[in-house]
N, C-alpha and C positions, 0 to 999 in steps of 0.2 A: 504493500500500500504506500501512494506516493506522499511525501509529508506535505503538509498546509504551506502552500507560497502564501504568504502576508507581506503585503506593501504598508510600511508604516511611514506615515507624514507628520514630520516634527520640525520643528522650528530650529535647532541647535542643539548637532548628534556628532561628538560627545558633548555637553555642555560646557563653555568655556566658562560661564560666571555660574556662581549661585543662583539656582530661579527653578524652585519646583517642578513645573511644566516639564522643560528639560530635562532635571534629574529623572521626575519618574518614568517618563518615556522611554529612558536612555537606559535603565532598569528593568524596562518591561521588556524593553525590545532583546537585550543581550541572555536575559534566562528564557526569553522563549525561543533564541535560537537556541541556547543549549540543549531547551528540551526537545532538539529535533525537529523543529519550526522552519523551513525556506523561508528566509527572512531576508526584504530590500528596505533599504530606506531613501527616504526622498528630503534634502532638509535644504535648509541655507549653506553657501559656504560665506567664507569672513571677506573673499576679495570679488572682483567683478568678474573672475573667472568660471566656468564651473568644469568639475572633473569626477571622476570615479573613484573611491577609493575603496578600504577593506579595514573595519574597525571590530575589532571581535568575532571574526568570520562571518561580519555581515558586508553584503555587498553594501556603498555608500554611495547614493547620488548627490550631490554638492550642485546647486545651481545658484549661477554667480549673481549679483547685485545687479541687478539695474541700477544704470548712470541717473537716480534722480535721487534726493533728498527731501522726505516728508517732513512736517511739517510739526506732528504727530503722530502715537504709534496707531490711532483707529484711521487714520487714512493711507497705511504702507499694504493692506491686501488690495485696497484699487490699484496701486502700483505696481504688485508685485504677482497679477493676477493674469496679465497676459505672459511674463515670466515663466512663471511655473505650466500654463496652459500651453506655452510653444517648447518648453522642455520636453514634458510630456509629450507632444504628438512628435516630437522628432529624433526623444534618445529613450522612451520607455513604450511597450506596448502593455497595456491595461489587461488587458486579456489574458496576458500570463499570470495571473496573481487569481487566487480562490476570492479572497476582499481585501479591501483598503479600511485600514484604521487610523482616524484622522487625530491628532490633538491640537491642532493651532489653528483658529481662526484666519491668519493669512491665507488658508488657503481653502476656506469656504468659497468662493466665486466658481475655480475650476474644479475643484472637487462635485460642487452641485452639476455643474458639465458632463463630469464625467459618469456620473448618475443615472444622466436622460440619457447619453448615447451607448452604454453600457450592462449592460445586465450582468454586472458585479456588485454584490453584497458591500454594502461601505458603513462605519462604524465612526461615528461621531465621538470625540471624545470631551466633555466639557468638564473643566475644572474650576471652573467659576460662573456664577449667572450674573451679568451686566447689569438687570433690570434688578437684582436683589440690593445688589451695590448703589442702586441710585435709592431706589428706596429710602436706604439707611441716611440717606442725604452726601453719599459721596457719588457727584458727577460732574468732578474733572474733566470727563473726555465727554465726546458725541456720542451721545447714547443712544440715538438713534440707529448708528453706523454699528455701530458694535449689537446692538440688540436683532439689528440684520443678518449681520453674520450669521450669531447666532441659530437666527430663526431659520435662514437658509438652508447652513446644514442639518439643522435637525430635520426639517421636509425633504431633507436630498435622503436622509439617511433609514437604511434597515434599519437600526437598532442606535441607540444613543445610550452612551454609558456614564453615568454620573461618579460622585467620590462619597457620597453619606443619603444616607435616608432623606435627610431635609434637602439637602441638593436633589432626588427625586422629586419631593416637593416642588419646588423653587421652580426646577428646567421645565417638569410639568406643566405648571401654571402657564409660567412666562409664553413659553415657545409650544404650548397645546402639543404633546407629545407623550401623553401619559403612557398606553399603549405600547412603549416598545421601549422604554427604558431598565434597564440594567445598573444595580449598583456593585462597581470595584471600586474596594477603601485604596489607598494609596498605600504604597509598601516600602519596604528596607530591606539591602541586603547586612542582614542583624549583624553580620560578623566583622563587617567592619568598623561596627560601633564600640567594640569593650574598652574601656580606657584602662591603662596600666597605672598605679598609684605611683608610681615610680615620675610615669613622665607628669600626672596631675601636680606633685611639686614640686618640680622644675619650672614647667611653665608660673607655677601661681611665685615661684621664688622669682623668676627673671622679670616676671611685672611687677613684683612689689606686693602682691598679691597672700603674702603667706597667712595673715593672723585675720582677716578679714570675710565675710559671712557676701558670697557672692550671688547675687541677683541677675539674671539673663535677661531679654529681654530682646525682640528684633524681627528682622522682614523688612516692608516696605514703609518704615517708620512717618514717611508723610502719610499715609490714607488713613482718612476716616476710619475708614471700616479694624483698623488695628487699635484703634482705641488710643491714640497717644495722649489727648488730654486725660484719660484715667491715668494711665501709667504716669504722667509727671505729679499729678498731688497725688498719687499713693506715693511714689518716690520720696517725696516733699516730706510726707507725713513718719515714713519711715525713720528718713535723716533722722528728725526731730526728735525721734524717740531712740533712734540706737545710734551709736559712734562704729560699730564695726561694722556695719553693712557699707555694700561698693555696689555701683550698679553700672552692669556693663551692657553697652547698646551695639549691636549688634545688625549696621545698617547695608540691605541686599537689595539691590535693584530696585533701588526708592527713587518714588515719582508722586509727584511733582515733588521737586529739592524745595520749593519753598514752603511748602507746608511741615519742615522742621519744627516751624513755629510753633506748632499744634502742639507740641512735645515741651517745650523751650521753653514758651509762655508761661508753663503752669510747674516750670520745674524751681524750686527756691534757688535761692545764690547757695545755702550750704551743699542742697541736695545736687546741684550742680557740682559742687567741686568735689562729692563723693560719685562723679560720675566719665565714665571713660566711652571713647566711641571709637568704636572698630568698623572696618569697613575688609569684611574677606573677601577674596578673591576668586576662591574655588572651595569646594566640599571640605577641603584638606583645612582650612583657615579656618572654616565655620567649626569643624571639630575638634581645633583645640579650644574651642569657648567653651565649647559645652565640657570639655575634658577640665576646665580652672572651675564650674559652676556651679554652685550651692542648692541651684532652685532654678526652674525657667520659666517665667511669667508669659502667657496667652488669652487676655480678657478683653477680645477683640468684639466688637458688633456685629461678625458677619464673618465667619471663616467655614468656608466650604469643607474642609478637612482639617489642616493641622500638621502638616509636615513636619516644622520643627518641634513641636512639640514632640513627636511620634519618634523623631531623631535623638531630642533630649534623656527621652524612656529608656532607648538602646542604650545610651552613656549611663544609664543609671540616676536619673540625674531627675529628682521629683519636678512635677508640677503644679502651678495656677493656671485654670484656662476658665473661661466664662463656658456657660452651659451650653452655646450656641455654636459653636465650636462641635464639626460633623466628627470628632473623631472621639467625644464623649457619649456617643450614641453608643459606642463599643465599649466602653469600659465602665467597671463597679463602681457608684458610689466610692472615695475614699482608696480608692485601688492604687493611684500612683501619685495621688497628691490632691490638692484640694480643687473644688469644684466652685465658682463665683455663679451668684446670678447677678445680670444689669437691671439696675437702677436705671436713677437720674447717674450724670458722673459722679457727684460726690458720692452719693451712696457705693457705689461702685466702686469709687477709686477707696473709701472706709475698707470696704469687703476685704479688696484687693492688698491694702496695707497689714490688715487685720491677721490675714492670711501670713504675709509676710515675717510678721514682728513673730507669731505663733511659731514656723519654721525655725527661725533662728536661734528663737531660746528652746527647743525642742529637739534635740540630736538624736534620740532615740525615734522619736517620729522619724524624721529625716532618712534617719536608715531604714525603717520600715518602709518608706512609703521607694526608695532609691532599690529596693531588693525586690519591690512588687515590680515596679515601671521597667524592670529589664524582662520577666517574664510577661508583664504586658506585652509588650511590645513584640515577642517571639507571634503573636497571632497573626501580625502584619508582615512577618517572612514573605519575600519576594514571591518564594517560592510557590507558596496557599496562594498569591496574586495572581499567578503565571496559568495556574491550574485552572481558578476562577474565568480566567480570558479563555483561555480553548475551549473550556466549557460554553461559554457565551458565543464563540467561533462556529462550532460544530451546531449548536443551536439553530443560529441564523444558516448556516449551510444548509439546513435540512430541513 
């Protein structure tokens, strides 16, 4: 029996920065060619060129940049739409693949194309809903454009797959697609998470970090939807009440840069100066944070899953995440750390401090909750992810 040819469509394979999307694609894609999967991929390359390559014995299509400069990232699939559409008719034939599994929005336009002329099974991958995000009152971008995309390929698409129950909800709603949605949680491969206590105080010695009660926090620290006015007066409030607490920000493909403010405004000049910002570069940066970190704070308004928090689990490393947060659908009560409900922000940012001040003078907690969060976290093995997809595959096949 011949194995599943899958065409995956991602945005940046390998991921050069930190950015979810990426990572988990780039994950999914590589254990399900292990697991015997004929696996192409179709993504961006970094120059105006595009070429073939071989990443993990997966074939790579690289198609180069079009000569133009958006403006914005919700107007780069208008431009990048007849790109990927004349690649496609002239260095891939469609036909050879069982279906296409899309994760990025750039490429809703040809992918719906490829739909109508096509009688190949194609798989929408949403990791966020646009309209849930405006909701909340974060709509920095055209939400119109983006709600498009959106909505396009889910009508382009067999089956749509979401990341939490309430993202069913939400893609549901918005894009009328109840019918054919599927949910896979987002995953990790666990075993590149274990930190060694050896290298934990090195690092916490080389930053200065030895005697001090370390607080995580990060993502795309401008939006709304991450809640940074909570985070600065829980921070605020922290300060106030302990001298050993540090809090470390942990800032990844943040957009819009001026809505720091959000963050800044509400942070005191002491709790400021108990605070440090990091900007990593790749996975390898982001995991020595979590390798220095005491606690990881997540008490965002609107988070479709939870990657890093899901990342912190693996390290061991307890959590705060508000309730809404898709990736507390999966886990006990009290299982890897505490659970916030939103208020108003004070209320919230009280919770959130509450929480904090509770961890620090609590070490026994702390290890209880640091010894569950690694066995959490063993449920979202790549692996149970990889299985879940073929399952979903062979489904839609048949």
């Amino acid at each position: 029996m011949k194995p599943l040819k899958i065409l995956i469509v991602t945005g940046r394979f390998p991921p050069f920065e930190y950015r979810a999307i990426s990572q988990v694609s780039f994950d999914q894609a590589c254990i399900l060619a292990q697991k015997g999967l004929d696996v192409t991929v179709l993504t961006k390359s970094n120059g105006p060129h595009s070429h073939v390559d071989t990443v993990n014995n997966i074939n790579v299509h690289y198609v180069g940049r079009p000569n133009y400069n958006v403006s914005s990232w919700e107007y780069s699939p208008l431009i990048w739409n007849w790109v990927y559409t004349d690649y496609i008719h002239s260095r891939i034939i469609p036909g050879d693949f069982d279906l296409i599994h899309v994760h990025d929005i750039d490429f809703a336009l040809p992918m719906h194309f490829l739909a109508k002329i096509m009688r190949i099974p194609l798989l929408s991958h949403f990791h966020v809903c646009f309209r849930k995000r405006a909701e909340i009152g974060e709509a920095h971008f055209n939400i119109e454009l983006a709600h498009y995309y959106q909505y396009a390929m889910a009508k382009a698409a067999t089956a749509v797959l979401t990341v939490s129950e309430s993202e069913r909800e939400n893609i549901g709603n918005f894009l009328d697609c109840r019918c054919k949605i599927f949910v896979v949680p987002n995953g990790i491969k666990t075993e590149g998470y274990h930190v060694c206590p050896d290298k934990k105080s090195e690092l916490r010695r080389k930053l200065g970090f030895q005697n001090s009660f370390l607080v995580l926090w990060g993502g795309r620290i401008g939006d709304w939807m991450k809640s940074p006015d909570i985070v600065g007066k829980a921070f605020s409030k922290v300060a106030a009440s302990t001298k050993k607490a540090r809090f470390i920000v942990s800032v990844v493909n943040n957009s819009p840069p001026e809505n720091h403010d959000y963050f800044l405004s509400d942070l005191s000049s002491e709790a400021r100066s108990q605070t440090q910002f990091f900007y990593p570069k790749n996975k390898d940066d982001l995991l020595d944070l979590f390798a220095i970190a005491d606690l990881f704070v997540m008490p965002s308004r609107y988070e479709p899953f939870g990657l890093m928090a899901l990342e912190a689990m693996a390290c061991g490393v307890p959590i705060i995440i508000s309730s809404v947060c898709g990736i507390a659908e999966r886990l006990n009560p009290g299982e890897a750390g505490l659970m916030i409900d939103l208020g108003s922000p004070d209320e919230s940012a009280n919770s959130l401090s509450d929480g904090i001040i509770q961890l620090a003078n609590d070490e026994k907690l702390r290890m209880t909750f640091s010894q569950n969060a690694r066995l959490a976290a063993n449920e979202f093995e790549m692996n149970k992810v990889a299985d879940k997809l073929i399952e979903i595959y062979n489904l839609v096949l048949h």
